[in-house]
C-alpha positions in Angstrom: -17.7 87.9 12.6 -18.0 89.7 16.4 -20.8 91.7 16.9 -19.8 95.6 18.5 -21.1 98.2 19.2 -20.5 101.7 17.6 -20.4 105.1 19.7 -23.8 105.9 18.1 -25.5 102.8 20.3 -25.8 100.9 17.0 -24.6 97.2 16.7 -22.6 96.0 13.6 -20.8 92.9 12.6 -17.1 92.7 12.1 -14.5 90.6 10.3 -12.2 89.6 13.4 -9.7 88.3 10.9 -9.2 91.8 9.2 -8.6 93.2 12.8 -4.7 94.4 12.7 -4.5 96.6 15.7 -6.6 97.7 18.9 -5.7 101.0 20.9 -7.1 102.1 23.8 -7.1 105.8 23.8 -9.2 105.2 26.3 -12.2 104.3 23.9 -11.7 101.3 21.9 -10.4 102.0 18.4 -9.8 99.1 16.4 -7.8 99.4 12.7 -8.3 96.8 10.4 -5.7 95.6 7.5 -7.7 98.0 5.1 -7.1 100.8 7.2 -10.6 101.3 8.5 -10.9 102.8 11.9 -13.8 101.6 14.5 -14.5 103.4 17.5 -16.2 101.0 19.8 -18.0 100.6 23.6 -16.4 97.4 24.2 -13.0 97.2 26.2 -10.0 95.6 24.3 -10.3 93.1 26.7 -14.0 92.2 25.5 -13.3 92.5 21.9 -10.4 89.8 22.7 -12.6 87.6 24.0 -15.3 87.8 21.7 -12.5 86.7 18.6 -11.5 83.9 21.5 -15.3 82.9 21.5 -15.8 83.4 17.9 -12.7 81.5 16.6 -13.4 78.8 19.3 -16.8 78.1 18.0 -15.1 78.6 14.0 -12.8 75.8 14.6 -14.5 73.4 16.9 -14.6 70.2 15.1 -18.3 68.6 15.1 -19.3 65.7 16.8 -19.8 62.4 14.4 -23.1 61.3 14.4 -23.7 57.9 15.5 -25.9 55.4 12.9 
């Protein structure tokens, strides 16, 4: 999940993985595989990062603790 932030100034949290398609029009508008359109603040290029981040931190293997 990113966290963006609507045209009303209100955060939400969204699935990256249902993301299908951003447009810049120029405001944001993400469409999700549901067919759901967001309207966001963020760039495209910050909403990219953010999944980079996200998934980054989602697949990071964790350290093995030492006994």
């Amino acid at each position: 999940m990113i966290k963006l932030t609507g045209f009303n100034n209100k955060e939400f949290y969204l699935n990256c993985d249902l993301i299908e398609k951003i447009e810049v029009t120029p405001d944001s508008v993400i469409t999700t595989t549901t067919g759901k359109k967001y309207v966001v603040k963020e760039s495209s290029d910050d909403i990219i990062n953010k999944i980079i981040e996200f998934k980054k931190r989602y697949m990071a293997i964790p350290e093995v603790i030492k006994e």
